[in-house]
N, C-alpha and C positions, 0 to 999 in steps of 0.2 A: 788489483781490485779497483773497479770505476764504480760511478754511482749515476745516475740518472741527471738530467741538465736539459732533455730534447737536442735542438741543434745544435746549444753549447755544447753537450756531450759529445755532441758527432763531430763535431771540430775538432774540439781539445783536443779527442783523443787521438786522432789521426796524428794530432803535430805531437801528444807523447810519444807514439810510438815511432817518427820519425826519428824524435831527438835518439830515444834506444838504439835504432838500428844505426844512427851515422856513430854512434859510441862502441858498436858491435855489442849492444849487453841482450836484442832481442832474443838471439839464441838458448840464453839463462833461463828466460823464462819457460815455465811449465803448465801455466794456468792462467788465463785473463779470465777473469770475472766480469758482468755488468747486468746493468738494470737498465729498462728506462730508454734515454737515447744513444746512451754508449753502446747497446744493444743494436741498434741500427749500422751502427760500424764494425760490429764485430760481423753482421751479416752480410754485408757490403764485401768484408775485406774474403771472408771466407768462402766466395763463388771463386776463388782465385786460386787453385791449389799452391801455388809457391808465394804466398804475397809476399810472407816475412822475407825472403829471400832476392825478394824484387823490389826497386828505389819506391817508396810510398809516395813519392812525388807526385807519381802517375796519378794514384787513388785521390791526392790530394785536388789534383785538378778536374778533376771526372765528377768531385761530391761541390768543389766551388762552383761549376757550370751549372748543378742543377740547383743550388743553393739561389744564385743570383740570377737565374731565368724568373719570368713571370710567372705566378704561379694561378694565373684568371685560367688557364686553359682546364683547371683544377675543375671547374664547375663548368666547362661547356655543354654543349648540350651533346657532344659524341663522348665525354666522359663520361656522361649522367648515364648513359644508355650502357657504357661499357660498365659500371658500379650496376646498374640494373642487372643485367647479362649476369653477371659471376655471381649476384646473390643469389641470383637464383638455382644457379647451376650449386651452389655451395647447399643451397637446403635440399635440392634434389639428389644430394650425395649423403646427406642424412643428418649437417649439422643443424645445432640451435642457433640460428641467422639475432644478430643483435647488430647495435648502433656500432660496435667496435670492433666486428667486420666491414664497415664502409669507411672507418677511422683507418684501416689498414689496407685500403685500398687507394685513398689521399697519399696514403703516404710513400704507397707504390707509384701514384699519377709525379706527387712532387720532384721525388728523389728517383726517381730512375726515368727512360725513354721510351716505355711499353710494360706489357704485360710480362712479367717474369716467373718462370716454371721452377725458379729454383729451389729447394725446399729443405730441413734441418736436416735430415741424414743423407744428403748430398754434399755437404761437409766434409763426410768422412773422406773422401776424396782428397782433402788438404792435410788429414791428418796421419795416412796410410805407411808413410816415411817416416815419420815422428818430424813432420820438416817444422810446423809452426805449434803454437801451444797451442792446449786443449781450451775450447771457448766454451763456457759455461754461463748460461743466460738464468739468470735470479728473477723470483716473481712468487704473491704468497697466494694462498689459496685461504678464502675467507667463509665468513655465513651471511644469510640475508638478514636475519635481525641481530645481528653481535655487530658492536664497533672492533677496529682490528688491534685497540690496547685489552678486549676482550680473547680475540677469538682468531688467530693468525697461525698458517700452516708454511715452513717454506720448503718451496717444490724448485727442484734446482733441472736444467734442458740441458743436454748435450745434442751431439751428432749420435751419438749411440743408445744414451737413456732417457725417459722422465723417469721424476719419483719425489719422493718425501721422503725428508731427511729422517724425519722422526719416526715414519712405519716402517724406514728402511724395506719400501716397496718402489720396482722400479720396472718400469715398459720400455720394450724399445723405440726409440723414436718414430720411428714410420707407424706404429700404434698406436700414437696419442691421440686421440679424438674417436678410435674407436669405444662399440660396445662392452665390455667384458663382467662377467659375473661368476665371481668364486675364482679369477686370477683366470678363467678359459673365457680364448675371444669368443665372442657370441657372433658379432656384426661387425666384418672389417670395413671402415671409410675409406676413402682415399685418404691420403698425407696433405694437409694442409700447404699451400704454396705457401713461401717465407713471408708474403707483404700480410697477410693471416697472423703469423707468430708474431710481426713488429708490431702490430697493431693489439696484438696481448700484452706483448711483455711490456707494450707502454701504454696499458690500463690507466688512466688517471679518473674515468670517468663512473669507474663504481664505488667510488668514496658517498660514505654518507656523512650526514653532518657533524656528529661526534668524530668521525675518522678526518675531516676538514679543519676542525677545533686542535684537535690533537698534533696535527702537520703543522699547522700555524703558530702550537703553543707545545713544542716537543716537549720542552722541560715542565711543563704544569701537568699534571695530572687530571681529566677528567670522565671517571670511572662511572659519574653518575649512578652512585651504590641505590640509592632511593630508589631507584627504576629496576635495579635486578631483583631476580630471586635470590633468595638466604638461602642458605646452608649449613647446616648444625649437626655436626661430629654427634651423633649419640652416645657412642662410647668414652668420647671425650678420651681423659689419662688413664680411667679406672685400667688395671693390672688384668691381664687377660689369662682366666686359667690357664689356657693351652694354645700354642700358635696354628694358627689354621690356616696355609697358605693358600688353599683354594679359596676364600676367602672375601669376600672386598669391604673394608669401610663401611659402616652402612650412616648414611646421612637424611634427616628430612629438609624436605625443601619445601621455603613456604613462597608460593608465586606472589610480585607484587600485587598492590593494589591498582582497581579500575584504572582509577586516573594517571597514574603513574606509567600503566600498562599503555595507554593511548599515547603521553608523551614520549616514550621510549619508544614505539612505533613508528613515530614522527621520526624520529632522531636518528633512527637506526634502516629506516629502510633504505633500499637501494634504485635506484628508477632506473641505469643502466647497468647491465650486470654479462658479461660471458661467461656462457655456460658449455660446459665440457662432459662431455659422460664422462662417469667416475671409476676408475680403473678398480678400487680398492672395493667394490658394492659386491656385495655378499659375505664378504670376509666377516671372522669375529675375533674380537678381540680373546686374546691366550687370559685366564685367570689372575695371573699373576702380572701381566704387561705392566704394571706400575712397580716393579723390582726391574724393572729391564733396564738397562746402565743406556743403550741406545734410547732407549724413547725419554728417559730422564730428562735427558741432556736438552732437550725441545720442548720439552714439559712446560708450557707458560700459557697454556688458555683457564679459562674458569670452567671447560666442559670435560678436564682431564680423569676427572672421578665419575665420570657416566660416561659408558664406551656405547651405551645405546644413541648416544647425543655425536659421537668422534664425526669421520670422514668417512668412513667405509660401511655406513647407516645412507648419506646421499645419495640422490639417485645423480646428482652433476656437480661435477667442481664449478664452485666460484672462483675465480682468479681474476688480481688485481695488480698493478704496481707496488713496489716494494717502497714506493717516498711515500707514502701515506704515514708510515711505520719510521721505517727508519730509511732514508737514503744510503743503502749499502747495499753489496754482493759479498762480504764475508762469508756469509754461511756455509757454504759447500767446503772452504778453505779450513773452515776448521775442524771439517773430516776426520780424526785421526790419522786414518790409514792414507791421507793423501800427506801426511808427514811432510806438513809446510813451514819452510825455515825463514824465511824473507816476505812481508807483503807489503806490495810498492802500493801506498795508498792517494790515487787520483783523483783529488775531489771537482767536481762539476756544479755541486747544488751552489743555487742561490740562497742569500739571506747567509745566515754565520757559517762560516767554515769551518768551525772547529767541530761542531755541532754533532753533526753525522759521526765523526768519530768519537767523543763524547759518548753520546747516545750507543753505538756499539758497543764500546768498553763497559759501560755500565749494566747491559745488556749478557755481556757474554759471563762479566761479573757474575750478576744473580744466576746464572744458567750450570756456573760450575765449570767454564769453560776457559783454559789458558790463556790469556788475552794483557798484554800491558797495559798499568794504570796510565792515567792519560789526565796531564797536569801542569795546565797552561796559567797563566795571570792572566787580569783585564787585560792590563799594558800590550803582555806578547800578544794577545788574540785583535786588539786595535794595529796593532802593526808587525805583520805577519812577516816574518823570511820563507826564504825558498824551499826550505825543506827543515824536517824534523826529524828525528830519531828516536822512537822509543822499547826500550827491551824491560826486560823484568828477568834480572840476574837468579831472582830466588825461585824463579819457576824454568825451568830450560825448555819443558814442553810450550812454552809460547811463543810465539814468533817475533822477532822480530820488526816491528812496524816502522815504516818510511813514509812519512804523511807530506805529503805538497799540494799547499793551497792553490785555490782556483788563480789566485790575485794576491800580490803580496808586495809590502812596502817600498822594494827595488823595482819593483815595475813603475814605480811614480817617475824615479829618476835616470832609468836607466831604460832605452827600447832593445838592447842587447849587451851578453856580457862584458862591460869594460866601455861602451859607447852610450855617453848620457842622451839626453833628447836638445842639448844644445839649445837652450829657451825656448822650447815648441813643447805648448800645451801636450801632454800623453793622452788618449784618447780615455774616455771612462770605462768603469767595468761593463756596462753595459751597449758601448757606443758600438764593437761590432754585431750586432742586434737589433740595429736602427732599422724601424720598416720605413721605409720613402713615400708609402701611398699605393694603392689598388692598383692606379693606372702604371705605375713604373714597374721595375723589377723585380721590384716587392722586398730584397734583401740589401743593403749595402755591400755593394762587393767588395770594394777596395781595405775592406780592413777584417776582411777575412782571412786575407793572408799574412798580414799581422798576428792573429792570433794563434795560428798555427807556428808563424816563427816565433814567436816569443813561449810557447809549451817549449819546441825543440830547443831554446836557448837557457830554457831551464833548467833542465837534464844537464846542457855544459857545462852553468855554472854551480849545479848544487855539486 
């Protein structure tokens, strides 16, 4: 399970999965999860069909080249024309063209040599042997006027499916971006090239200002109740003659006032937004869908009791990054029927480490979901070790979690297992990150392969 970072991510995880393979534990694995820019390497590694099987070394050296090239060629005036060329070719294929298709095309110019055709269900190619694990790309699906502590959907990508967890609705991947109404495709698109999907799954740009707040202050709560509408149980507790399961709740709702309505507009809107046609549009929700043990379990927006308000009422997905919310890729993991025993938790985010996982637990907590309590002091979260351990004995349906920080106490005094740094300053958490200037490389290179040894020397010594 990775979490989002950008090119921290893209590094990290290259040098996790390094240290895995020289330990022979890559082949255990079943599942890689990520968000964000761990997402970018899982896209990287999976044009490869044998990567897991082949020295990452390779991959290692291939993402430092373009990591620490110049990245001015980014705005040329023959890239400008090439970003011109593809949007347009993208809207004449029948997408809704936004700021975060040209965001995914940067990131195509930076990180690769050309134009690239490869796309998510070209994947399957790596996966046809069962030779490497199944890659699973996280990202949620939001509304235009809901902040995402309101109103969050998560929508998990393979090589073979999209879908929502919670509708338990899923398309094939070479589908996604098409039309479809009542579950029959209407209007097939072409299949999105992959610098398209990196440049979704690392949305950071449709955050509104509540969802900004919230990222910034995970642990404070700010629901801004004064700005929603109420909702009031009419039935309240009173004893109900007779059960009526076609039935729903019946609730009034009284819309906020004027002024409240114009601040919550501010707050809530979104200026960039990717839009997707809505695979689920025409469907209705079943009667009883709030008895359904599946949709339960996802059950956490405020529009759950009006199905005229859900997802399959839009006419387009919104889709966003998953660090708005919570910096994770759990969710697909806790699938039941993927019957997950071990999760190797990778952290990437900046600001607290413990955080994201925190924030998960407490999350999966309220949701009803098997997840270990997760119980650190000041003290351990100021001075982090290599790895953590947490089970929950009295639940067996829960996994297992292995948590290792981005950065942790032994990296101050140690740059590898058993060899201290010999009175030479260690570099900062941030120092491989260094930009130099416009005119130069733009990346520091030289302590980018630091970082990558020191994930692989992690794995040895935890």
């Amino acid at each position: 399970m990775t979490t989002g970072g950008g090119t921290r991510a893209l590094t990290s995880l290259l040098g996790n999965l390094l240290g895995l393979q020289k330990l022979g534990l890559l082949d255990a694995i079943s599942y890689i999860t990520g968000s964000s820019g761990s997402t970018w390497t899982l896209a990287h590694l999976y044009q490869s069909p044998d990567w897991s099987h082949k020295d990452i070394s390779g991959h290692i050296r291939e993402v430092r080249r373009h990591m620490t090239k110049s990245k001015l060629s980014c705005f040329s005036l023959e890239s400008l024309k090439y970003y011109d060329r593809e949007l347009k070719l993208r809207k004449q294929e029948g997408y809704q063209i936004s700021s975060i298709d040209f965001w995914g095309l940067l990131l195509e110019r930076a990180l690769s040599d050309g134009k690239n055709n490869h796309k998510l269900s070209d994947e399957r190619w790596a996966l046809t042997q069962g030779q490497n694990p199944l890659p699973i790309y996280m990202i949620l699906n939001i509304k235009d006027d809901y902040s995402l502590s309101e109103f969050k959907e998560w929508v998990e990508f393979t090589p073979y499916e999209v879908g929502f967890l919670k509708y338990g609705a899923f398309i094939r991947a070479e589908d996604f971006g098409s039309e479809f109404f009542m579950g029959r495709l209407m209007k097939k698109l072409p299949e999105s090239r992959i610098c398209f999907m990196k440049g979704l799954w690392s949305n950071v740009f449709s955050y509104n200002l509540l969802d900004a707040w919230h990222s910034s202050h995970p642990s404070e709560g700010c629901s801004l109740r004064c700005t929603q509408p109420t909702a009031v149980d009419v039935e309240g507790d009173e004893p109900s003659p007779a059960v009526r399961n076609h039935e729903l709740e019946t609730y009034i709702v009284t819309p906020e006032c004027g002024i409240m309505g114009i601040v919550r507009e501010v707050l809530t809107e979104r200026v960039m937004v990717s839009k997707f046609f809505n695979f689920l549009k025409g469907f209705q929700m079943h009667n009883e869908y709030l008895q359904s043990k599946s949709f339960c379990i996802w059950k956490d927006t405020v529009l759950e009791n009006f199905p005229n308000q859900l997802t399959e009422t839009a006419e387009f997905l919104c889709l966003a990054d998953t660090a708005g919310y919570i910096d994770i890729s759990y969710p697909p993991l806790m699938r039941p029927e993927r019957k997950v025993d071990v999760v190797l938790h990778l952290n990437y985010s900046s600001g607290s480490q413990t955080s994201p996982l925190e924030e998960a637990s407490k999350y999966f907590s309220k949701q009803g979901i098997p997840f270990p309590k997760i119980h650190l002091s000041e003290e351990e979260k100021k001075n982090l070790k290599e790895c953590y351990i947490f089970e929950d004995a009295e639940t067996p349906e829960a996994p297992t979690v292995v948590f290792f920080p981005l950065v942790n106490d032994t990296f101050r005094k140690y740059k590898e297992p058993g060899k201290p740094w010999d009175g030479v300053d260690p570099p900062t958490t941030h120092a491989a990150f260094i930009c130099i200037g416009m005119g130069g490389k733009g990346w520091y290179g030289p302590l980018l392969p630091l970082m990558w040894f020191l994930w692989k020397g992690l794995w040895v010594l935890s």
